[in-house]
PLY file of the C-alpha trace (Angstrom):
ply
format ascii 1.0
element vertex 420
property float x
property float y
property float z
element edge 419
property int vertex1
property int vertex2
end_header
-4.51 17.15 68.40
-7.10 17.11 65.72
-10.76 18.21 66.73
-12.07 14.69 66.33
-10.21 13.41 69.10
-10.31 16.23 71.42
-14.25 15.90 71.54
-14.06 12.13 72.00
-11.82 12.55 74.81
-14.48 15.20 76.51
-17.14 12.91 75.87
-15.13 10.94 77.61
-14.54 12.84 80.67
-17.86 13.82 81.04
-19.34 10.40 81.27
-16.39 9.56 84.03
-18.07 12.53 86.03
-21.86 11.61 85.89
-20.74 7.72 87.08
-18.44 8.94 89.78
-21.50 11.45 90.85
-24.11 8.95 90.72
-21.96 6.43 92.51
-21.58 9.19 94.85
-25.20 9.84 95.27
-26.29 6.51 95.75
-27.58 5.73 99.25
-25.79 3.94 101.54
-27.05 0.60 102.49
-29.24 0.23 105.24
-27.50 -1.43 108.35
-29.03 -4.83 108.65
-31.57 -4.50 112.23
-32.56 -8.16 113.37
-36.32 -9.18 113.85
-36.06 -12.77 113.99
-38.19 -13.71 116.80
-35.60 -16.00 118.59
-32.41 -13.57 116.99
-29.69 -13.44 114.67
-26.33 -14.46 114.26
-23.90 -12.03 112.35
-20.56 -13.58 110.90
-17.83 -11.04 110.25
-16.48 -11.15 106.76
-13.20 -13.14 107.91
-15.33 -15.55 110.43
-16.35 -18.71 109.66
-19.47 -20.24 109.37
-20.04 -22.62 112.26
-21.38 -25.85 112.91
-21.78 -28.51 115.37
-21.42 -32.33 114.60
-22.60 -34.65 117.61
-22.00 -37.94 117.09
-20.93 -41.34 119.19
-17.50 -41.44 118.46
-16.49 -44.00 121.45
-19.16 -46.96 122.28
-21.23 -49.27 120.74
-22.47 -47.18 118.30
-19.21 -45.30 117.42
-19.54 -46.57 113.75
-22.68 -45.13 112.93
-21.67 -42.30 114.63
-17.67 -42.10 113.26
-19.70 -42.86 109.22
-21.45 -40.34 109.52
-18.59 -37.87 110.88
-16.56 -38.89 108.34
-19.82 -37.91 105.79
-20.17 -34.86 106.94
-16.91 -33.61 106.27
-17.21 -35.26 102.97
-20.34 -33.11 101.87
-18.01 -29.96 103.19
-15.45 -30.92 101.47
-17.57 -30.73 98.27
-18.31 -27.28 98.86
-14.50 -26.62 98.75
-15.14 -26.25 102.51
-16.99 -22.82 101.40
-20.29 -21.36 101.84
-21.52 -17.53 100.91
-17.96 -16.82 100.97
-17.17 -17.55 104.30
-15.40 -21.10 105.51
-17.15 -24.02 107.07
-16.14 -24.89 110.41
-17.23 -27.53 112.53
-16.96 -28.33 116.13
-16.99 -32.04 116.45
-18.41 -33.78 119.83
-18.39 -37.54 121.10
-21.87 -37.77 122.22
-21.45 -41.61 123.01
-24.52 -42.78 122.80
-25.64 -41.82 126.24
-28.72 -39.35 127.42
-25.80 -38.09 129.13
-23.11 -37.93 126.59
-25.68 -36.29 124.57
-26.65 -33.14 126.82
-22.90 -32.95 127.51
-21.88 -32.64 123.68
-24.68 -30.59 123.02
-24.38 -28.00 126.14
-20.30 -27.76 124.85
-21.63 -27.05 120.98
-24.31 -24.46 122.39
-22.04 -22.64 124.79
-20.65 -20.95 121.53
-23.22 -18.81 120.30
-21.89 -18.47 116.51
-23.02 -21.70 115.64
-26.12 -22.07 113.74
-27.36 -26.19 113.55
-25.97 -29.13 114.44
-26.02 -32.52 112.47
-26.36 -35.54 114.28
-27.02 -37.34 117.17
-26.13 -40.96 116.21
-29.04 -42.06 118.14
-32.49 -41.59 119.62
-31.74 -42.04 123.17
-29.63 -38.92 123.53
-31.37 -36.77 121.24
-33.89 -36.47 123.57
-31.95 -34.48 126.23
-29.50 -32.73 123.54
-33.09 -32.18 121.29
-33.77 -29.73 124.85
-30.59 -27.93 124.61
-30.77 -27.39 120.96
-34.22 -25.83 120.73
-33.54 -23.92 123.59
-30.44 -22.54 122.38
-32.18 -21.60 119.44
-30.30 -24.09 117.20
-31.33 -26.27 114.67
-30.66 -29.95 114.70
-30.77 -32.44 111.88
-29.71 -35.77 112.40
-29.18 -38.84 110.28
-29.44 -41.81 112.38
-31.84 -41.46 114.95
-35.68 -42.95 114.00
-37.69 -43.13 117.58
-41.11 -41.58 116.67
-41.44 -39.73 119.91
-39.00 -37.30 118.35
-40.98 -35.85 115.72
-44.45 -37.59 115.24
-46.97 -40.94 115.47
-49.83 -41.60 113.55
-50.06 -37.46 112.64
-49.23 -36.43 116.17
-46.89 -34.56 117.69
-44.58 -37.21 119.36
-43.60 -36.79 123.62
-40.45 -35.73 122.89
-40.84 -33.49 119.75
-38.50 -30.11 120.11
-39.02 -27.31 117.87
-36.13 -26.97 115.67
-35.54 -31.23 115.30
-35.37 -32.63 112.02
-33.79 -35.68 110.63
-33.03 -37.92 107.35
-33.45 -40.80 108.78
-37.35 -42.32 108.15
-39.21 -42.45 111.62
-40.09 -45.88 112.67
-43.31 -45.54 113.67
-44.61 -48.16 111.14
-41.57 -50.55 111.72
-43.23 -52.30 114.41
-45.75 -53.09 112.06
-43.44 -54.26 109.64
-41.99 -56.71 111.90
-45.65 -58.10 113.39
-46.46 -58.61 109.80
-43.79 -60.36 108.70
-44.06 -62.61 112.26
-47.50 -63.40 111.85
-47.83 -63.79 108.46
-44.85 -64.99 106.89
-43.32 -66.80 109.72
-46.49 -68.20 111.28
-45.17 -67.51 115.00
-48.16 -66.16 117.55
-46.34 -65.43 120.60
-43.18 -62.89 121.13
-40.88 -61.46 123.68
-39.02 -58.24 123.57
-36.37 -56.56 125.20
-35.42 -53.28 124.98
-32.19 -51.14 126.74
-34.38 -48.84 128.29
-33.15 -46.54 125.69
-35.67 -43.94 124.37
-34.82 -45.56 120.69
-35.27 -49.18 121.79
-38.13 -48.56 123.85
-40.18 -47.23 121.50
-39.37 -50.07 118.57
-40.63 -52.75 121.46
-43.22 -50.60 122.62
-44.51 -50.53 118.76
-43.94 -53.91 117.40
-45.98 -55.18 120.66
-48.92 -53.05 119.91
-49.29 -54.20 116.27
-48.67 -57.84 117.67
-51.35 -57.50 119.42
-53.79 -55.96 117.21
-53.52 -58.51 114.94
-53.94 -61.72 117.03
-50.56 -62.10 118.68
-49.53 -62.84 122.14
-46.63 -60.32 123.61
-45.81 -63.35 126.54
-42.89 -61.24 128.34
-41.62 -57.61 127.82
-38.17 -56.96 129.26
-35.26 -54.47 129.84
-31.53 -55.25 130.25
-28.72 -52.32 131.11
-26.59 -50.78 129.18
-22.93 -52.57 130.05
-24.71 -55.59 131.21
-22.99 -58.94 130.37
-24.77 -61.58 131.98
-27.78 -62.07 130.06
-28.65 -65.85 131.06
-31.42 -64.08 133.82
-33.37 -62.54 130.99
-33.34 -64.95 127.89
-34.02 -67.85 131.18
-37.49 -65.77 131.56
-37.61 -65.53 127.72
-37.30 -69.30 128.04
-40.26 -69.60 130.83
-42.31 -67.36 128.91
-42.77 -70.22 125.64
-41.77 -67.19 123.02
-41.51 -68.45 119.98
-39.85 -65.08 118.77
-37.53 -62.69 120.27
-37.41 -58.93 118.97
-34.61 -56.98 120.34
-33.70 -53.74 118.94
-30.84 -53.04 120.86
-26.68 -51.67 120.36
-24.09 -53.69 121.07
-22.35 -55.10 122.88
-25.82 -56.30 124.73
-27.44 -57.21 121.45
-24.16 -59.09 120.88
-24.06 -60.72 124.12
-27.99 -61.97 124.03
-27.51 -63.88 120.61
-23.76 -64.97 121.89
-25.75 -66.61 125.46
-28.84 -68.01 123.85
-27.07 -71.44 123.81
-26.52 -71.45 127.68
-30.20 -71.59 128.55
-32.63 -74.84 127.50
-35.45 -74.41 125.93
-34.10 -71.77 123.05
-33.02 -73.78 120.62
-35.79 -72.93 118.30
-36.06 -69.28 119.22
-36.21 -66.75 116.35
-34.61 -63.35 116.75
-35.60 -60.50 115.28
-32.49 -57.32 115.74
-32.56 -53.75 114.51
-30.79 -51.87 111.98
-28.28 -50.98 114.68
-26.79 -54.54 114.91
-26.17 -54.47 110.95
-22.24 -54.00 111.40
-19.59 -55.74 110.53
-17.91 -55.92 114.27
-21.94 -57.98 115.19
-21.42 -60.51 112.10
-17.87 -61.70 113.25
-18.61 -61.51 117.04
-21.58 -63.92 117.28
-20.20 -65.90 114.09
-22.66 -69.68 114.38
-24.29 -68.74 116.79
-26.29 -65.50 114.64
-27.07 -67.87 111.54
-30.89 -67.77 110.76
-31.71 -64.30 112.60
-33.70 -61.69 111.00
-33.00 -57.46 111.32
-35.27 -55.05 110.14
-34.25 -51.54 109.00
-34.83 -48.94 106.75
-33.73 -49.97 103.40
-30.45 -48.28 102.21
-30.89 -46.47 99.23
-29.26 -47.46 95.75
-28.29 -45.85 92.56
-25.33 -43.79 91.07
-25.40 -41.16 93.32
-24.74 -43.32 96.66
-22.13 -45.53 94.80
-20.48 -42.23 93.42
-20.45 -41.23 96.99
-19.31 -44.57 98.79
-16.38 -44.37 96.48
-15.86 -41.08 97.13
-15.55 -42.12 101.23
-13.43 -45.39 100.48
-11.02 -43.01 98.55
-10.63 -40.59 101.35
-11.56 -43.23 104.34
-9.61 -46.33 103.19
-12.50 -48.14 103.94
-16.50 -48.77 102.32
-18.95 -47.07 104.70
-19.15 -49.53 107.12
-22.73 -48.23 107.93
-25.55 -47.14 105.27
-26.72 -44.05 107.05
-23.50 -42.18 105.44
-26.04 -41.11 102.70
-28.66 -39.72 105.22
-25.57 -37.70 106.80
-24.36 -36.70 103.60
-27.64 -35.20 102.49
-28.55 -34.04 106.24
-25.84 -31.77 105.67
-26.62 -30.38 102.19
-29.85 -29.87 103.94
-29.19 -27.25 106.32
-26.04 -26.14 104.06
-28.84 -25.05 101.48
-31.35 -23.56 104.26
-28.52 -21.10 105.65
-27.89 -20.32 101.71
-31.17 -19.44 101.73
-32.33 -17.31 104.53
-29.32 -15.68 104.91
-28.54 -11.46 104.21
-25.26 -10.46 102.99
-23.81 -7.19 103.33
-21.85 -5.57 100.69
-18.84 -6.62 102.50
-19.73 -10.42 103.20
-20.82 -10.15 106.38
-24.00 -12.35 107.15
-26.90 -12.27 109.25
-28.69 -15.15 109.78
-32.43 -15.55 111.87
-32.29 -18.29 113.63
-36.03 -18.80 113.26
-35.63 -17.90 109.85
-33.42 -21.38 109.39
-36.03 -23.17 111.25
-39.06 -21.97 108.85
-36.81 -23.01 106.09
-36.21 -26.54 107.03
-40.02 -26.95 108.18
-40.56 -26.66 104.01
-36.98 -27.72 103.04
-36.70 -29.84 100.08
-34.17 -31.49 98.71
-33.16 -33.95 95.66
-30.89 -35.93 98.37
-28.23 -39.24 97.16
-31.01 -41.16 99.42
-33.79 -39.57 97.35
-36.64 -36.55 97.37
-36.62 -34.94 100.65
-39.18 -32.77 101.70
-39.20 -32.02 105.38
-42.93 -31.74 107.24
-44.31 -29.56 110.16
-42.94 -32.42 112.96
-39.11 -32.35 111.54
-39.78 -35.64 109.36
-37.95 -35.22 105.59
-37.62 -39.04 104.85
-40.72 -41.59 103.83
-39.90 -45.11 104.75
-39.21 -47.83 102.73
-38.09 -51.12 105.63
-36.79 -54.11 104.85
-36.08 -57.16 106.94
-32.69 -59.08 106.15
-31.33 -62.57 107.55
-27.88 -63.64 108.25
-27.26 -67.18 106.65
-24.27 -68.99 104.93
-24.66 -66.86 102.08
-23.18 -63.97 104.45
-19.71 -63.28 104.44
-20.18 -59.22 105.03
-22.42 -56.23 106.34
-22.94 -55.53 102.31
-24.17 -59.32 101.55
-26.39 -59.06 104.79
-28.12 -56.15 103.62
-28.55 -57.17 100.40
-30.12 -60.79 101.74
-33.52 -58.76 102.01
-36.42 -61.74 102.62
-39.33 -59.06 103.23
-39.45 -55.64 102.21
-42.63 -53.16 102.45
-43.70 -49.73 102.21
-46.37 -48.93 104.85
-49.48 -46.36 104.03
-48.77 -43.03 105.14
0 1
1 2
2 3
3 4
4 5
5 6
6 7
7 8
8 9
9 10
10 11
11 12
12 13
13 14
14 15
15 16
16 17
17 18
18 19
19 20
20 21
21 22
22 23
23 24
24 25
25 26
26 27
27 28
28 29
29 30
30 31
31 32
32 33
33 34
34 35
35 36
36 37
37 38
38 39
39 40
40 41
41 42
42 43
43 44
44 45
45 46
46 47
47 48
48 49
49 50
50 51
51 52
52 53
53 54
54 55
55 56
56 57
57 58
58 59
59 60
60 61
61 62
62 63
63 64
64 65
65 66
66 67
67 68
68 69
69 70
70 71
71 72
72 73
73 74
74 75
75 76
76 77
77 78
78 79
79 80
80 81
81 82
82 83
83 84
84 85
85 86
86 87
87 88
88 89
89 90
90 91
91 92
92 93
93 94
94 95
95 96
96 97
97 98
98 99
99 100
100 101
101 102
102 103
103 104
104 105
105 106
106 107
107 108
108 109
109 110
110 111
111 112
112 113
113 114
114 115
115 116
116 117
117 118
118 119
119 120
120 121
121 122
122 123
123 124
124 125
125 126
126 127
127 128
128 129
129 130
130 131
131 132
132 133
133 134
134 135
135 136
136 137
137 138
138 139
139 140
140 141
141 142
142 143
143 144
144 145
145 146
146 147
147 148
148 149
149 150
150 151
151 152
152 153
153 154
154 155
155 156
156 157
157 158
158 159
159 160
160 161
161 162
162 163
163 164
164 165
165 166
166 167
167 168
168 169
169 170
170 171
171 172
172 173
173 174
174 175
175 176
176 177
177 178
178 179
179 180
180 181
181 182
182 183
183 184
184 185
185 186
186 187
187 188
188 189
189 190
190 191
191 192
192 193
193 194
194 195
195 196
196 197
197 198
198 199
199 200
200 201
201 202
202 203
203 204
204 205
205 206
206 207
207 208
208 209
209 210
210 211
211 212
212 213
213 214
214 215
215 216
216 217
217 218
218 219
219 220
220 221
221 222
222 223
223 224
224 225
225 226
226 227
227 228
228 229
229 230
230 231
231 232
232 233
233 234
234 235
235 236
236 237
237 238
238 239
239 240
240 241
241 242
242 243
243 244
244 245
245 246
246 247
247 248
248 249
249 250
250 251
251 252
252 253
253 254
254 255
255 256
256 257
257 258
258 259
259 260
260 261
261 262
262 263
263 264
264 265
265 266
266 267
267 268
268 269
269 270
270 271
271 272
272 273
273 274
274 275
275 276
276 277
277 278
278 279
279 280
280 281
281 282
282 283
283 284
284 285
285 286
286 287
287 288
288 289
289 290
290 291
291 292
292 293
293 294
294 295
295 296
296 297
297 298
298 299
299 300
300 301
301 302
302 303
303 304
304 305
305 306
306 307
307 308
308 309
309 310
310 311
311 312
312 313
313 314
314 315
315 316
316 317
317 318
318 319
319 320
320 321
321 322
322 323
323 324
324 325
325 326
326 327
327 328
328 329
329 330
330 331
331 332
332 333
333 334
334 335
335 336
336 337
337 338
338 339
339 340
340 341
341 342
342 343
343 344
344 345
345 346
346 347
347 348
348 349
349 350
350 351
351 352
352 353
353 354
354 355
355 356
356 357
357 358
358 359
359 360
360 361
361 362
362 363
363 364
364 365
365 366
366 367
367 368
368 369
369 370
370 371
371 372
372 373
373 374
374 375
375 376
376 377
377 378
378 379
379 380
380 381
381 382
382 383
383 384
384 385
385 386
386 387
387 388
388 389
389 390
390 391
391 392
392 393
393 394
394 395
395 396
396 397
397 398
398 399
399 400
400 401
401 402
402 403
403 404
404 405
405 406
406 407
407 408
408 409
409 410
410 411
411 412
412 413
413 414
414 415
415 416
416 417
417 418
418 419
């Protein structure tokens, strides 16, 4: 072999020996020790990563709570069902709508202590129990549908049913009541009201809000009521409605009630020039063909869906896989709740060389408390009380010119932005 080649070769050999020493000399990694003040969850290089979906699957509100399901799994799916290396897994629970459905779905997600957030509830009445069993579980909880301001803030304050650990995509409604007193007062010209709520947390609050802005600005709140959930004779109610000389009736209610008190407004005297005033929650197509003639002229108020190429993108995305348009716009605030947390676990968490994670639960939580995200729906950027969405409300009327959910929504008649 001539000499050239020899000493290339042992150059060779010599530089295999110093890498295979150094990579022999370097220091193991340190095993990961958890400090999180409220602990860590480890997932196994195999494991998946785990997460909880509660939504109302079964009820009234099943399709807010079966769009944004179905949203969820879309944003997973766009990950290629992957995150960090690991699969996404998530443990799906029919929270119905219900305080109690609620803490029942949410004490089955936190039994398993591998899971790290949970997206949802479909609405603010039971995220106020499952809220509880989330931050005391150590979870986080980011949901896309509910808007009562007693879960995160009101006018700068902590709200009475704030849980650390609660976040959502959905705007709060704290300034919706003043949307709708505005709107009654000054573009309608009508000075005395009635509400009824569902003695829902959700519901409650809405009334409870538009009243007070009434109020303050000269009107006359002349009868406040509450019907039950699975009541069907509402005749006793819209009779003291009726006694009471409203000239408007704001009901933020689910159906079937809110179906049933437009359906029965004919059967009592006196009503025939009533105005109604619903919530975002009876913008559904199942609400449009159940009341049919007797809905024409009434007014809803909700936060305005948002618009632009990246929500049609993704409502064609869910037709192709769904068979169906979203039949309710807060599939975009699902969709992005989930990016949200998908990016804060990216974020916080510590890999070992062999994939395993660690995750501080506390950790998660500090990252969503200064989360943001360029969301279909828009800039996100989550505050100190769980709040990532401004709102933008507009109020919409069914008329003759409505054939669908999408033409009702787009029939807007008032929109504003409040001051924050």
């Amino acid at each position: 072999m001539p000499k050239k080649k020899i000493y290339t070769l042992i150059v060779y050999l010599l530089v295999q020996v110093i890498l295979i020493s150094c990579r022999q000399t370097e220091p193991p990694q340190a095993a990961f020790e958890c400090t999180d003040e409220i602990g860590c969850v480890t997932i196994q290089p195999n494991e998946p990563i785990k997460i909880g979906v509660l939504q109302a699957l079964s009820g009234g509100a099943a399709t807010f709570g079966t769009t944004q399901a179905n949203s969820i799994q879309l944003a997973v799916e766009d990950r290629e069902n992957k995150l960090l290396g690991h699969s996404i897994e998530l443990q799906v629970e029919d929270s119905q709508c219900t305080a109690e459905g609620g803490a029942n779905a949410a004490l089955k997600i936190a039994a398993d202590s591998q899971i790290l957030g949970i997206l949802g509830p479909s609405c603010s009445g039971e995220a106020v129990e499952a809220g509880k069993i989330m931050s005391r579980a150590g979870l986080v909880m980011i949901a896309s549908s509910t808007s009562a301001p007693s879960l995160t803030s009101v006018a700068g304050e902590q709200g009475a049913d704030w849980q650390a650990g609660y976040f959502r995509t959905m705007a709060n409604d704290a300034l919706l009541g003043e949307i709708v007193a505005n709107f009654a007062l000054q573009e309608l010209a009508l000075s005395k009201a009635a509400v009824i709520d569902d003695g829902d947390a959700y519901t409650k609050a809405l009334t409870a809000a538009f009243a007070q802005a009434f109020s303050e600005q000269g009107g006359e709140v002349v009868l406040s009521a509450t019907v039950n959930k699975g009541d069907e004779d509402m005749v006793p109610v819209l009779t003291a409605v009726a006694n009471s000389e409203a000239e408007l009736l704001f009901f933020p209610i689910f159906q079937p009630e809110g179906d049933l008190i437009v359906q029965q407004i004919k059967e009592v005297p006196g009503l025939e020039d009533l105005v109604l005033i619903g919530g975002a929650v009876l913008i559904a197509d199942a609400f449009i063909e159940n009341v049919g003639e007797d809905g024409m002229g009434m007014y809803f108020v909700s936060v305005a869906p948002a618009a632009g190429e990246a929500v049609e993108a993704l409502a064609q995305k869910y037709e192709a896989k769904y068979r169906e348009p979203p039949p309710s716009h807060t599939f975009t605030f699902a969709y992005d709740a989930t990016n949200l947390l998908l990016k804060a676990i990216e974020q916080v968490a510590v890999t070992d060389e062999d994939g395993t994670l660690h995750i501080g639960r506390q950790a998660l939580r500090d990252a969503l408390y200064s989360a943001t995200l360029e969301g279909v729906v828009g800039p996100l950027d989550c505050d100190q009380f769980g709040d990532c969405n401004a709102p933008v409300f507009n109020i919409v009327q069914l008329d003759d010119s409505v054939a669908s959910v999408e033409d009702l929504r787009a029939n807007v008649v008032y929109t504003s932005k409040p001051e924050q």
